[in-house]
Structures are given as structure tokens and as C-alpha cells.
GUGU-381954 format. One line per field, with one value per residue (C-alpha): residue number from 1; residue in three letters; x, y, z. Coordinates in nm, 4 decimals. Layout:
<sites>
resi	[NUM|...]
resn	[ALA|...]
east	[X|...]
north	[Y|...]
up	[Z|...]
</sites>
This chain:
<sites>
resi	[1|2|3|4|5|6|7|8|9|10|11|12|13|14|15|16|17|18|19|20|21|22|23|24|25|26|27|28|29|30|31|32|33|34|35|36|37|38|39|40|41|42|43|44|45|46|47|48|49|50|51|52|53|54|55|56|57|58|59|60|61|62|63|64|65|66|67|68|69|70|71|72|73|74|75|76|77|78|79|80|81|82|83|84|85|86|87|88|89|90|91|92|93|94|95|96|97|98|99|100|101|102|103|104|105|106|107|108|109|110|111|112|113|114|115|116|117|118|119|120|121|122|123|124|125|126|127|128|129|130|131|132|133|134|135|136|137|138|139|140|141|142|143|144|145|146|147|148|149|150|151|152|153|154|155|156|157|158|159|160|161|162|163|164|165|166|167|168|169|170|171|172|173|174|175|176|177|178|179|180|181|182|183|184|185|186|187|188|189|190|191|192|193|194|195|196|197|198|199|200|201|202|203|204|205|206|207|208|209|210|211|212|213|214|215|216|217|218|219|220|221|222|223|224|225|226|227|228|229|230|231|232|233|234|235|236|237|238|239|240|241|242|243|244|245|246|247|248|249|250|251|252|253|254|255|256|257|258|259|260|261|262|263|264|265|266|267|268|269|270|271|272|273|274|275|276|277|278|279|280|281|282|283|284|285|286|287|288|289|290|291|292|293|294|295|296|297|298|299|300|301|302|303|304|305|306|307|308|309|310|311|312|313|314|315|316|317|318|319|320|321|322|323|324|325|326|327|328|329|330|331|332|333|334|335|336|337|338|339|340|341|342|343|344|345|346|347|348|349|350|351|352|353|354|355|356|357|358|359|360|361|362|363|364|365|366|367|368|369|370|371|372|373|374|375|376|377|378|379|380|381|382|383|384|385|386|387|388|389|390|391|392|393|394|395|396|397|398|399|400|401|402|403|404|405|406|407|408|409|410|411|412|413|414|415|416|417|418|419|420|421|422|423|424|425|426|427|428|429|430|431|432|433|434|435|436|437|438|439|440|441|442|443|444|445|446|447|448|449|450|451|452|453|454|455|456|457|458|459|460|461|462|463|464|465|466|467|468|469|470|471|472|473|474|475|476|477|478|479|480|481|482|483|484|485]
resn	[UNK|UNK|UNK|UNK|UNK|UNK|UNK|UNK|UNK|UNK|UNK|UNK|UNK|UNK|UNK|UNK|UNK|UNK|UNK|UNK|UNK|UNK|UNK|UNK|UNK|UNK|UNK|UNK|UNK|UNK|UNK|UNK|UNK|UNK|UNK|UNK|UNK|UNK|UNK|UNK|UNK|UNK|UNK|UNK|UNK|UNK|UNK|UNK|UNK|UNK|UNK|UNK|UNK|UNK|UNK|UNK|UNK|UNK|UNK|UNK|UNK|UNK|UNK|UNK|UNK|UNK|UNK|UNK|UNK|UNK|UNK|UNK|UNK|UNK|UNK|UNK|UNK|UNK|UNK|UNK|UNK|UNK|UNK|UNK|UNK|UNK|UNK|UNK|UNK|UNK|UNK|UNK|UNK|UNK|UNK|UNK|UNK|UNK|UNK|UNK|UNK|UNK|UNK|UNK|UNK|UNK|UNK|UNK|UNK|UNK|UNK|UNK|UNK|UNK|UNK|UNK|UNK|UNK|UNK|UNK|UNK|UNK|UNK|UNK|UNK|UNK|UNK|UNK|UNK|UNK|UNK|UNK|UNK|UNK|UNK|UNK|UNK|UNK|UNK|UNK|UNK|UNK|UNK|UNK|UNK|UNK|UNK|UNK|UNK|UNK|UNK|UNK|UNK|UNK|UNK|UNK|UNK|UNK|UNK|UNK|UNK|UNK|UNK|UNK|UNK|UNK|UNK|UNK|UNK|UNK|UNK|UNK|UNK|UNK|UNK|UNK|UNK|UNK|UNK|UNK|UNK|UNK|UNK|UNK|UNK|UNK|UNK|UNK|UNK|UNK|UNK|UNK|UNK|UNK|UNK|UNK|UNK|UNK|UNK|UNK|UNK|UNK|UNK|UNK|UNK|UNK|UNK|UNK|UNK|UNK|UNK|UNK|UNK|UNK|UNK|UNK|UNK|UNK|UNK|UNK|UNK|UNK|UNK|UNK|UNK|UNK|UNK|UNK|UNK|UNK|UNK|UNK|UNK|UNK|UNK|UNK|UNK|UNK|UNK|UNK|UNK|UNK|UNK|UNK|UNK|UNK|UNK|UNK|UNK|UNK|UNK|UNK|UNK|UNK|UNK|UNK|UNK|UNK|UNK|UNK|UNK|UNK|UNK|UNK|UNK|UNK|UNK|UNK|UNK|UNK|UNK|UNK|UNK|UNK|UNK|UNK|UNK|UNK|UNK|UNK|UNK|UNK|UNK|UNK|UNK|UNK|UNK|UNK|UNK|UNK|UNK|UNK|UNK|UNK|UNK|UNK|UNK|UNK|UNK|UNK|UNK|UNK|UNK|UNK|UNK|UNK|UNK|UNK|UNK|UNK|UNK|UNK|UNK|UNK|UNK|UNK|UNK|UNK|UNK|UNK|UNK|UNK|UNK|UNK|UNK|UNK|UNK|UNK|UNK|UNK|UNK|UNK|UNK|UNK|UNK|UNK|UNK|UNK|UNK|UNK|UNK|UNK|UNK|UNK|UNK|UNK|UNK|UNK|UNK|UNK|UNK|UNK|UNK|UNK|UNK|UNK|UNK|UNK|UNK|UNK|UNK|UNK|UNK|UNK|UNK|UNK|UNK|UNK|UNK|UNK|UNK|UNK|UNK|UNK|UNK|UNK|UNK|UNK|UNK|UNK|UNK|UNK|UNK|UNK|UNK|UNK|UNK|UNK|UNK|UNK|UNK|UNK|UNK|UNK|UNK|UNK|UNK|UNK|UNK|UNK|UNK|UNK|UNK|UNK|UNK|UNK|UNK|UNK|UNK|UNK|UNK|UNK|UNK|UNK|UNK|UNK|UNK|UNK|UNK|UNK|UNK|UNK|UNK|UNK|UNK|UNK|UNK|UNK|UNK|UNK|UNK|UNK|UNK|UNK|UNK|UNK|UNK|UNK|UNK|UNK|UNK|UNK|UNK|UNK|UNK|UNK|UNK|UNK|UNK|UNK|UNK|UNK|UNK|UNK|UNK|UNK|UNK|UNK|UNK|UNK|UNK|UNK|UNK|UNK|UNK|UNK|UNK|UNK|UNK|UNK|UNK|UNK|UNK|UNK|UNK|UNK|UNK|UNK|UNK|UNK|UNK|UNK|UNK|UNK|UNK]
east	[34.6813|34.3474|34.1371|33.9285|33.5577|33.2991|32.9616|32.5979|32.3452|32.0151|31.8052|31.4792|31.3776|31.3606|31.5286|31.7642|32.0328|31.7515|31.7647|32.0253|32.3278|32.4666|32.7726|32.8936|33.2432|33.3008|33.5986|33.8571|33.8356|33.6715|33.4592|33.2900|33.1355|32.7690|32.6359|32.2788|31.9225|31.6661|31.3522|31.1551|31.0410|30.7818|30.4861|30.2182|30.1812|30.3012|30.0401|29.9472|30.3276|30.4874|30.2796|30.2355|30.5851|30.4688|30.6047|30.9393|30.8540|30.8307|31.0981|31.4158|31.6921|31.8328|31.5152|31.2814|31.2150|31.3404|31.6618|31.6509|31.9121|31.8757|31.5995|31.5425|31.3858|31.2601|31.4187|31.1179|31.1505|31.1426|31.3754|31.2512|31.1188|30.8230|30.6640|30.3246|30.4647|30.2325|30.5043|30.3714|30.2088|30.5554|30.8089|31.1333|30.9008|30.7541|31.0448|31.1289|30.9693|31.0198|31.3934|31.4640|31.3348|31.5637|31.8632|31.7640|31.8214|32.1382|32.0353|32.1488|31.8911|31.9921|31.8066|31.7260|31.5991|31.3150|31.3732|31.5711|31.3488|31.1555|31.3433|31.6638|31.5247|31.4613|31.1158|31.0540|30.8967|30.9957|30.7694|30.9779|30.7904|30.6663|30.3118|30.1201|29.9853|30.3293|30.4656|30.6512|30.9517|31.2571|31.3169|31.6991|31.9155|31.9700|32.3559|32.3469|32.2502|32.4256|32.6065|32.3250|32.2689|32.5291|32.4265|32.0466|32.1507|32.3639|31.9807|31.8276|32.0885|32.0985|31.6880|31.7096|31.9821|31.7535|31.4745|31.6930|31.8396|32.1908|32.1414|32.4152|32.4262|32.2462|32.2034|32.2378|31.8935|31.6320|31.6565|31.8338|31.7973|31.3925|31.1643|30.8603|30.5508|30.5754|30.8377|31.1964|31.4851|31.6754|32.0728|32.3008|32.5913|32.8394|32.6093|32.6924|33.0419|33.0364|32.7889|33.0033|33.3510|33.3112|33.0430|33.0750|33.3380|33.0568|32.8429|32.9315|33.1013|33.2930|32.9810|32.7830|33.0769|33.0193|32.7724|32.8418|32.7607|32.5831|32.5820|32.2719|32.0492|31.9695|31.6609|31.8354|32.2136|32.3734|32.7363|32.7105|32.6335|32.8219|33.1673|33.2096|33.2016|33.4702|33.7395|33.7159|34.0052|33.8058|33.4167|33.5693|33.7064|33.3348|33.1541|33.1470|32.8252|32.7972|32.3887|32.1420|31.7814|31.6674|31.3862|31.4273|31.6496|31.9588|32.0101|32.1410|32.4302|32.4650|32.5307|32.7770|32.9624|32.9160|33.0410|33.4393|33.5161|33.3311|33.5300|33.8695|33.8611|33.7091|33.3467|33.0094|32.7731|32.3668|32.0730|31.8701|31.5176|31.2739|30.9873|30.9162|30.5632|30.5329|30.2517|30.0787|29.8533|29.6023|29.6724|29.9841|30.2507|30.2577|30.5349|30.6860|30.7353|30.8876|31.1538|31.2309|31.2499|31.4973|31.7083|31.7161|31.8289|32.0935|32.2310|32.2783|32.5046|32.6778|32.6784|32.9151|32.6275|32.6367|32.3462|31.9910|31.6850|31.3951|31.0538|30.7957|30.8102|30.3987|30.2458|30.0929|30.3357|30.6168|30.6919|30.4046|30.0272|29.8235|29.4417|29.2921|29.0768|29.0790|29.4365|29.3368|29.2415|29.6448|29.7008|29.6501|29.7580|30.0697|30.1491|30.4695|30.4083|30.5892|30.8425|30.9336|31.0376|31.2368|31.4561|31.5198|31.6830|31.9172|31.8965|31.9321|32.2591|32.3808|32.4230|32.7663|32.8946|33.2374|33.1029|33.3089|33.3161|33.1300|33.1477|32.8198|32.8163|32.5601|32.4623|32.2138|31.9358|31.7003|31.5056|31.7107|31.6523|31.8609|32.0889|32.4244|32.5956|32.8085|32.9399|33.2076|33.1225|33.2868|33.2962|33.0257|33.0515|32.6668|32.5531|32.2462|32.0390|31.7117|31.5630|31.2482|31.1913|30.9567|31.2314|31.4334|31.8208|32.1323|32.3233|32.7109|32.8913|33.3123|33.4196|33.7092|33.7648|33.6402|33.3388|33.2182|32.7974|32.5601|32.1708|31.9445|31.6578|31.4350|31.1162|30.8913|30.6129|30.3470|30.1943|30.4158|30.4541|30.5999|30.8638|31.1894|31.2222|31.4902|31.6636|31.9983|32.2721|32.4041|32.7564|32.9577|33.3181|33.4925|33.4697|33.5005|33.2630|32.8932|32.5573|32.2673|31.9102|31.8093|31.3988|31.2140|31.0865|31.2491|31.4800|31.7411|32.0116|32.2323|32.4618|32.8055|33.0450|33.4104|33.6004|33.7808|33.9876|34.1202|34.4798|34.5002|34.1366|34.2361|34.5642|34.3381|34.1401|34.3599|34.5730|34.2508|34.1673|34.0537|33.7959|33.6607|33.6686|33.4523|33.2266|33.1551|33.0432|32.7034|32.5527|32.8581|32.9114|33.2538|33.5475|33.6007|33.3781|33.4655|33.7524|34.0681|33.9811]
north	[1.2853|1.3241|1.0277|0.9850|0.7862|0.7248|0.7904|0.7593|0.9898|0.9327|1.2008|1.0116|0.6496|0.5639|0.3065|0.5726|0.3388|0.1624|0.5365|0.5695|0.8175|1.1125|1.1964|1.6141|1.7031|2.0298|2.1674|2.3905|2.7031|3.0065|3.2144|3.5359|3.6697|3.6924|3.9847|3.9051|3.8989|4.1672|4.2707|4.6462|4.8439|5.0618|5.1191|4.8871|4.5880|4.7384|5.0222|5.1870|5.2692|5.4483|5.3802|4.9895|4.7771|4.5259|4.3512|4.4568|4.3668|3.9786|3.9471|4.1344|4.0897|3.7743|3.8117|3.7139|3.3878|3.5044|3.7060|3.9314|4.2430|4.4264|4.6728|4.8700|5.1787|5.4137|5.7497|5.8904|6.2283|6.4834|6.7717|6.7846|6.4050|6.4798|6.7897|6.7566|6.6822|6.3996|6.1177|6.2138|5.8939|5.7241|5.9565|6.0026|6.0394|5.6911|5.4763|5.6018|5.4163|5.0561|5.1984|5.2505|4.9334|4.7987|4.9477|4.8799|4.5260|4.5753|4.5427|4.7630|5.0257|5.1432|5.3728|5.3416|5.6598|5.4919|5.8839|6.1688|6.4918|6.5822|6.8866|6.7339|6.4886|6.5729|6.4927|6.7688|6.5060|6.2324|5.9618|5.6964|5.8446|5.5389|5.6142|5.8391|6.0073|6.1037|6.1848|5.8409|6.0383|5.8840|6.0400|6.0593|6.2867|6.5913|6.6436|6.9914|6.8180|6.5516|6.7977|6.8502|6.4160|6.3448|6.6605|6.5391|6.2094|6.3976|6.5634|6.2585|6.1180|6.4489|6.3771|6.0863|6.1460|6.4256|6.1453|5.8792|5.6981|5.6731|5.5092|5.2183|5.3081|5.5092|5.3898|5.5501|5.4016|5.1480|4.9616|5.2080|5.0222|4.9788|5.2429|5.2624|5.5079|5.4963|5.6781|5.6075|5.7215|5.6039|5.5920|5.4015|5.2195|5.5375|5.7782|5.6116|5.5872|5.9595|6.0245|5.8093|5.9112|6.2782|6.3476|6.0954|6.2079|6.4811|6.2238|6.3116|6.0615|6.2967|6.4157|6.0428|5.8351|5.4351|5.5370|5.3542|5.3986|5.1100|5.1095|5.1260|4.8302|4.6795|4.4732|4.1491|4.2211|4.2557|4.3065|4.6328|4.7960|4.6514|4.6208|4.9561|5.1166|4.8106|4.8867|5.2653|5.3222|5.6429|5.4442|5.1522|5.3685|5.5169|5.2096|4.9957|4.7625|4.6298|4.5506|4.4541|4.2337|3.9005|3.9707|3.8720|3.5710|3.4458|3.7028|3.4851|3.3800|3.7375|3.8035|3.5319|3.6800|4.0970|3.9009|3.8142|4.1784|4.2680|3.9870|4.1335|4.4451|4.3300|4.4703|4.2921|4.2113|4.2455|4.0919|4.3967|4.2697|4.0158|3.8618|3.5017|3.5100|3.2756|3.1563|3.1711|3.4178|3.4751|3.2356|3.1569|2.9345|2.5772|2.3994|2.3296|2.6914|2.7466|2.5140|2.6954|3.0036|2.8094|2.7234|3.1136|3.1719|2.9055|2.9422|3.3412|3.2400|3.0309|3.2835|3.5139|3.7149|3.8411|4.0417|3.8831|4.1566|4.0586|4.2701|4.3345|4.1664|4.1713|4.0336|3.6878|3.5534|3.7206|3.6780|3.8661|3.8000|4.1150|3.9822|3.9846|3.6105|3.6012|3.4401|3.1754|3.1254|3.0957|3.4964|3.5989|4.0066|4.0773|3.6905|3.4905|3.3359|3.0004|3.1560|3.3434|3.0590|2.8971|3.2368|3.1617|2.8808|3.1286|3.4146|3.2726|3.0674|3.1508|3.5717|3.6244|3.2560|3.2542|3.0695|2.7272|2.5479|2.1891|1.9469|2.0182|2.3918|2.4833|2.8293|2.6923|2.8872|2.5978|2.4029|2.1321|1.8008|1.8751|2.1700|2.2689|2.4714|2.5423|2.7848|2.8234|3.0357|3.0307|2.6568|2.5804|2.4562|2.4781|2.2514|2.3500|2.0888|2.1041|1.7760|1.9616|1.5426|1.2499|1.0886|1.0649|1.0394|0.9795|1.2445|1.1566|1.4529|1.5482|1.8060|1.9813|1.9401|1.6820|1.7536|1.6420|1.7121|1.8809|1.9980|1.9614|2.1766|2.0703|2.2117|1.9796|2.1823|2.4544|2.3958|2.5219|2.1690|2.1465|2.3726|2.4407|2.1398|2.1091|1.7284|1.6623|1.5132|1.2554|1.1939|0.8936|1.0143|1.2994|1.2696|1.4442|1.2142|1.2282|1.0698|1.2909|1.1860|1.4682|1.3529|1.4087|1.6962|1.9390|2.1985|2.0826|2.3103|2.0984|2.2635|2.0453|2.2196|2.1533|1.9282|2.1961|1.8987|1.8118|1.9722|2.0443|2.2127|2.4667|2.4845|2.5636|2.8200|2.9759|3.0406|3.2855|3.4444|3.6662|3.4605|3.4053|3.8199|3.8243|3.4855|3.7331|4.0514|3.9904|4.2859|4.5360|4.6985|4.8298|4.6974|4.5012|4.1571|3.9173|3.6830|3.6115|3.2808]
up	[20.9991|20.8379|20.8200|20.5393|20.7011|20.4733|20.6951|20.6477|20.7507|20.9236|20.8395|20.8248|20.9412|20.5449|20.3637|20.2075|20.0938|19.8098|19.6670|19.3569|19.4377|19.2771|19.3714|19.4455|19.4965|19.7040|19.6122|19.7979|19.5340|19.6763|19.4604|19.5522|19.8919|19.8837|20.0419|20.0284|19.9555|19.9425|19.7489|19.6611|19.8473|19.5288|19.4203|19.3047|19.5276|19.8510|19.8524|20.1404|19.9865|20.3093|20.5990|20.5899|20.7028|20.8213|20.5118|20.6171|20.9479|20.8392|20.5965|20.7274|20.9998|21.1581|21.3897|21.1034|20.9861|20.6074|20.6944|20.3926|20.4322|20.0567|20.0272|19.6779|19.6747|19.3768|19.3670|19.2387|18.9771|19.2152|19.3506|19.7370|19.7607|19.9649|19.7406|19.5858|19.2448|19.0528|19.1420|19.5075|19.5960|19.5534|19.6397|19.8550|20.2073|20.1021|20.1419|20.4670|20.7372|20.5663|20.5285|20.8855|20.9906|20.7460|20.8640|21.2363|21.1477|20.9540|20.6516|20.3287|20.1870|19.8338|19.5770|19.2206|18.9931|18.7138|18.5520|18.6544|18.7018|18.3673|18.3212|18.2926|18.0116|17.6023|17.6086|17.9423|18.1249|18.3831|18.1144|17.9205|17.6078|17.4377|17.4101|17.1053|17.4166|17.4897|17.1462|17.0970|17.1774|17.3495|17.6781|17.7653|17.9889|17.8004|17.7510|17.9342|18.2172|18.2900|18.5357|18.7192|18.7614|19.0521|19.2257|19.1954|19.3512|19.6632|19.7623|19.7523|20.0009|20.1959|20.2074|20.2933|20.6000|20.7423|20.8058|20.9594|20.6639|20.5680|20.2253|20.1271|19.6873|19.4176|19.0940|18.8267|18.6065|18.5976|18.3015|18.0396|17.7419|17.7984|17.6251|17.8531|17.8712|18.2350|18.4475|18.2381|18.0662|17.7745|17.7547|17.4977|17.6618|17.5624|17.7247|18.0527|17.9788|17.9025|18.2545|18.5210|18.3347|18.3573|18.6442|18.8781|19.0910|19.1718|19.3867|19.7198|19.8960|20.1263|20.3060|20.2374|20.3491|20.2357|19.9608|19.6399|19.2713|19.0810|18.6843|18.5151|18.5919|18.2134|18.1480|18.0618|18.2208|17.8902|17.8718|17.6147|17.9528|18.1434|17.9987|17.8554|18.2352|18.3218|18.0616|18.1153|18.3969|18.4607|18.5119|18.6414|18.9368|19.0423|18.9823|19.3085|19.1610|18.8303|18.8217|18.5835|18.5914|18.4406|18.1843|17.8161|17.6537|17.8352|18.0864|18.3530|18.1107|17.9958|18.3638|18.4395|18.1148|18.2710|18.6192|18.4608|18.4381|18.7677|18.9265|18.7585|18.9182|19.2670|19.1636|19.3148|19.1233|19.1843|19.0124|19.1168|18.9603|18.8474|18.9175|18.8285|18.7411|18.3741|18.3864|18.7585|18.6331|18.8794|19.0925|19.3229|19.2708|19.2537|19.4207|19.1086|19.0291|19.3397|19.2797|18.9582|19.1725|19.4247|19.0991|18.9729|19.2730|19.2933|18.9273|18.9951|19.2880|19.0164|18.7811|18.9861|19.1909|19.5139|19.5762|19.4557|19.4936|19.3856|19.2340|19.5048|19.8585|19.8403|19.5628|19.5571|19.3105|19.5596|19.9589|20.1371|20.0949|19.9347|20.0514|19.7236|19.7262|19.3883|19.4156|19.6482|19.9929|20.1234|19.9680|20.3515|20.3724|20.5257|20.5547|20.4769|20.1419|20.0550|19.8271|20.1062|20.3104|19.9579|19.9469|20.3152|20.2552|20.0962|20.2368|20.6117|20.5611|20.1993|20.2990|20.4524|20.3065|20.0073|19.7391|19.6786|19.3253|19.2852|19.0705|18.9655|18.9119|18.6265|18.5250|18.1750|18.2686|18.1639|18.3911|18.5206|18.7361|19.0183|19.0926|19.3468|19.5106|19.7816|20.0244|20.3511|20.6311|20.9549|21.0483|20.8557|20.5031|20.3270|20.0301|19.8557|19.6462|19.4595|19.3241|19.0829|18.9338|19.0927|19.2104|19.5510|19.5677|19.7728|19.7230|19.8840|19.9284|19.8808|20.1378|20.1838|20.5634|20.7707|20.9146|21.2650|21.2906|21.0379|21.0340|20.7356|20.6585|20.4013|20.1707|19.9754|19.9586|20.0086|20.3265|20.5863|20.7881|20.4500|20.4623|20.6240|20.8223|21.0584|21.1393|21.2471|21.0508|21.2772|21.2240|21.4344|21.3606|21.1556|20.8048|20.4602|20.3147|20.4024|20.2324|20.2831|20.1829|19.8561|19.8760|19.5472|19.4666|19.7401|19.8291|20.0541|20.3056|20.4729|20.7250|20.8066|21.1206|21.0045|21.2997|21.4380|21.5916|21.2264|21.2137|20.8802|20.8238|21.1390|20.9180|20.5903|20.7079|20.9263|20.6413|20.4809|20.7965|20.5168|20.3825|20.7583|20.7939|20.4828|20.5956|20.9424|20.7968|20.6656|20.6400|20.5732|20.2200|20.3185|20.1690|19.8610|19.8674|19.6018|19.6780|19.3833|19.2232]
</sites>
């Protein structure tokens, strides 16, 4: 018989019951698998590109304090990846080293072309075109060569395999629908279709065994290029990854929309860039902006995501110092940054977890007082909370399945006694109803262990030993990874 206990928690010695309460209802409705978290590995920020990993070193594995497991990398314009073309200082070689930590500690390396060689392109150059230097001339794949794409792709994994790597998934562009006078290439949603429908099958997954195809990664995830590859039997079979970034206006509801089709035919679905820099400017980010960051993060998990990759890992508006003072005195090099420690709160318990439905689920994109969202993995059921207002809250909490202890870890700010503290969740019985302190102002993880002892939660979840196969295998890509609704 299940007994139904309503329980306080102690977290702090605080007079928590004065606080008001908001009440979230966990529900048992799985969504999708998340498969993780991960940032770039390019040019720019991380220069020396290729021979510094320390970043790497920090964020990635179960060993670090982060836990990241996604690494990006640019498939730079070249035929031979380490020849003395001018995309030199950032090509195939460069990745390499960062790459095989990566995949030392399990994690998932994947590549992403910005432009396909220059002499496969209209404008005879691996430039997006959109300069008067450069002719203002759009720079796409030439027709004639879209045979010669897939192939292209196969060296770069061949490449890559020689030095150590065995890489995850290709894409097939950075940002297609962006005209750019750097390294780019144009295509219209049809010239996709037209690409992954009658070339694909040449990407060589015989000889690359695991690799998988992601669609084009468009600047604000719109569903023109995403939808067309879905409805095409053809596309829809090569596509493993339906992908796209946040930049522009609505682009995390744009990807909740691309996400129904993705989830229909048992697709994942990556946020593959963005950087959340509005405003900071030279400076770094106040702990206010971080908690937006926490709730991008949160409302893409609502939105039907399950891989979040994020710009640069070193940058000071990112997860790794860079040194430069003029950013303030805490932009140490190759030091954990705060937002570093908010994506841990995700990417250290959330990665691996089946997404359940709350009451409170909330995908608005705007700036909200206090976000959810929660997750099953193993025996452990995980609630995440942000409070971004002034004031503190109880925040009583609907489970599932009774629940017998739990740990809270908590962020409230930027110093680091600040963030990711660790307190117990005392519970003195079973229960499926728990009060939690939510403090103002914070990002809250709070960890419950189902009571195994409860008959009819063993009965629950051994009756989806499927969903506790998926919950275990954090860092695999193999095998389909969203769950039926």
C-alpha cells in the first residue's frame, strides 16, 4: 500500500515555513532522453587553437567538476585538414588534441563545416560573400557538386580516425540561411532536401560505423529547415539530428515547434549554438544574467532538446577565463568561470536523465520569475528550480514515487562559496510529497532517491526497464534516444 506522508525538509536552520509556497506537480509522463551538454571547440577565444586543452581539461568527463560530454568542432574548408591552405590556423589538425581528451572521458566529438571547400561553391571561394570586397555574391554549393559533399565529409572522418578520433556526427552547415563575409555557405530549405535526399546515402557509414548526419544548423532553428528534411521519407531516413541555434526572434519556440516532427520519427534534437552575451559587454556576467542563462538552459529541455552546445568554452562571457583584465579581476586564464558551474547544475545530473512533465513546464522564452523542470534517472528523480526575483519560497513538490532521502545543491551567486552547495534533504519517512526551501534569487538541484521499498514504484519502473536502459547510457549516441510520449 503506498502511503501518502506529507514531510518537511530541513535544508537550512531558517524559518522556511514563514516563506509563501508554490506548489509543482511532477508528473508520471516521460518525455525525451537528454544526451547532454557540450560547448566549441573553434577559433577565436580558444586560441592557441590546437595546442592549449586545458579548457577541456576543466570542463569534460564525470571527473570534472562541470561534466560536459558534447564537443563541436569546425570542419574547416580544406581537402587534407592539416595543409597550409589560409584556413590553416583553424583546421582539421586543430581540433585534435582537445578531441581525444574528449573522447577519453566519454564524451561525443562531432564536426560542423562553416563552408565546404571554395571550389565546390559559386562564388570559388570558401567566404560567405557578403562583403563589396568579396563581390556581394552569395556563396552556395554549386549543383555539380553536391556529389562531391558526402565524399568531402567521409575524408574528414577518415582524417580524423588516422589521428585518434572516431568522430560521433557531421553536419551538414553552419547556419545556412545566414549570408556572412566570413567562412559560409548559403542553401534554401529545398537545396537541402535535394543534398540529403539524393547524396546522403554516400556518407560512409559502413567504414565510420555510429557516425550520424545532422541537418543544417539554422541561425534561429526555424522550422522551413527543419520540416522539409522530416516529411521527406527519403531525408528523414539519413537525418539522425535535427539541429539549429538560438540567435534572432523566438527561436526557442521555433525549436519546440521543429522538436514535434523530430519527436515523431524518434529524431534528437540539438541546440548546437549560442552565446548569451546581451549586454555584458566588456565585462562578465552579473548573477542575474546567469540565471537567465540557467533558464535558456532549462526552457530548451522543455522545449523538446536533448543536446545543448554552447559557443566558445573560453570567453569571459562563457565557462573558461581568457586573462584579458580588462574584463575584471575574476577573468583568471584557463579558470572555471561561474557560468560554468550554473551549466553544471545541468550538465552533472540532467545528462543521461528522461525528461518528466510538471505542472509548471514553460517554454515563453521571456524572462520569467521562477522556472521547472524535471527529470528520472535511475532511482533518482531531479527537480530543477530557478527563483531570478528578491524573494524566497517554499516550493512543495508532487512526485510520482515515494521518495525516501534527497540532496540539494544550490547557486546564489558569483563567488564560488556561492555556488553549488551541497546539503542534505532530510527525510523522516517515505513520501511523495516533499517541501524544499527555493531561496531568492538562486538556482536550485534537488536530488530525491525513489524508496526502492515502495512496491508499486519498483512495479513502475520495472515496467520501463527501457527508460532505466536509456537513464544509464550517458554518453552513448547509439540507438534511438527520445522516449514515446
Amino acid at each position: 500500500m503506498k502511503k501518502i506522508i506529507i514531510a518537511m525538509i530541513v535544508l537550512v536552520a531558517a524559518t522556511v515555513s514563514q516563506a509563501a509556497t508554490i506548489v509543482l506537480l511532477v508528473k508520471n509522463d516521460t518525455k525525451q532522453t537528454i544526451t547532454g551538454f557540450g560547448a566549441a571547440c573553434c577559433d577565436g577565444a580558444m586560441n592557441p587553437y590546437g595546442t592549449d586543452t586545458k579548457p577541456v581539461q576543466l570542463l569534460y568527463g564525470r571527473q570534472s567538476k562541470i561534466g560536459l560530454n558534447i564537443m563541436r568542432m569546425e570542419i574547416s574548408p580544406s581537402f587534407k585538414g592539416d595543409d597550409n591552405a589560409s584556413w590553416s590556423n583553424y583546421n582539421w589538425q586543430g581540433c585534435v588534441p582537445s578531441a581525444k581528451i574528449v573522447k577519453q572521458r566519454g564524451g561525443i566529438v562531432f564536426g560542423t563545416p562553416w563552408s565546404p571547400p571554395g571550389e565546390y561553391k559559386t562564388n570559388g571561394t570558401a567566404q560567405g560573400g557578403n562583403s563589396e570586397r568579396q563581390g556581394n555574391q552569395r556563396g552556395k554549393l554549386r549543383e555539380d557538386c553536391y556529389e562531391k559533399f558526402f565524399p568531402w565529409l567521409n575524408s574528414y572522418l577518415k582524417y580524423m580516425k588516422s589521428k585518434g578520433v572516431t568522430v560521433d556526427a557531421v553536419s551538414i552547415q553552419n547556419e545556412p540561411d545566414w549570408w556572412v563575409d566570413y567562412s559560409g555557405c548559403l542553401y534554401d530549405p529545398q537545396d537541402l532536401v535535394k543534398l540529403v535526399k539524393n547524396y546522403a546515402y554516400m556518407l560512409d557509414r559502413k567504414t565510420y560505423p555510429g557516425v550520424r548526419l545532422i541537418s543544417g544548423e539554422s541561425l534561429g532553428f526555424t522550422q522551413n529547415y527543419t520540416d522539409p528534411l522530416m516529411r521527406d521519407t527519403t531525408c528523414r531516413k539519413q537525418i539522425d539530428i535535427v539541429a539549429g541555434h538560438l540567435y534572432g526572434h523566438a527561436p526557442l519556440n521555433y525549436m519546440k515547434n521543429s522538436a514535434v516532427l523530430a519527436a515523431k520519427y524518434g529524431k534528437e534534437v540539438w541546440m548546437t549554438e549560442h552565446s548569451s552575451t546581451d549586454n555584458i559587454g566588456n565585462r562578465l556576467p552579473n548573477w542575474h544574467e546567469q540565471l537567465l542563462f540557467a533558464e535558456e538552459l532549462n526552457e530548451c529541455m522543455l522545449a523538446g532538446c536533448t543536446g545543448y552546445i554552447y559557443w566558445y568554452m573560453r570567453a569571459h562571457w562563457a565557462f573558461i577565463g581568457t586573462g584579458e583584465s580588462q574584463y575584471g579581476s575574476g577573468n583568471k586564464k584557463n579558470t572555471l568561470l561561474p557560468r560554468a558551474y550554473v551549466l553544471s547544475h545541468f550538465a552533472k545530473h540532467v545528462t543521461g536523465s528522461t525528461r518528466l512533465v510538471t505542472s509548471r513546464d514553460m517554454t515563453s522564452g521571456a524572462e520569467a520569475a521562477q522556472e521547472y523542470s524535471a527529470y528520472i534517472k535511475g532511482d533518482s528523480i531531479i527537480v530543477m528550480a530557478i527563483d531570478t526575483t528578491k524573494t524566497g519560497y517554499n516550493l512543495r513538490v508532487k512526485l510520482p514515487y515515494e521518495v525516501k532521502s534527497g540532496v540539494h545543491l544550490l547557486s546564489t551567486g558569483n563567488e564560488t562559496a556561492n555556488l553549488c552547495q551541497e546539503s542534505p534533504i532530510v527525510i523522516d519517512e517515505p513520501s511523495d510529497l516533499i517541501t524544499v526551501e527555493m531561496p531568492a534569487r538562486s538556482l536550485n538541484t534537488y536530488i530525491f532517491m525513489i524508496n526502492r521499498e515502495d512496491d508499486t514504484a519498483i512495479e513502475n519502473l520495472n515496467a520501463d526497464s527501457n527508460l532505466n536502459d536509456k537513464a544509464g547510457a550517458i554518453y552513448s549516441l547509439n540507438g534511438p534516444r527520445l522516449m514515446a510520449n
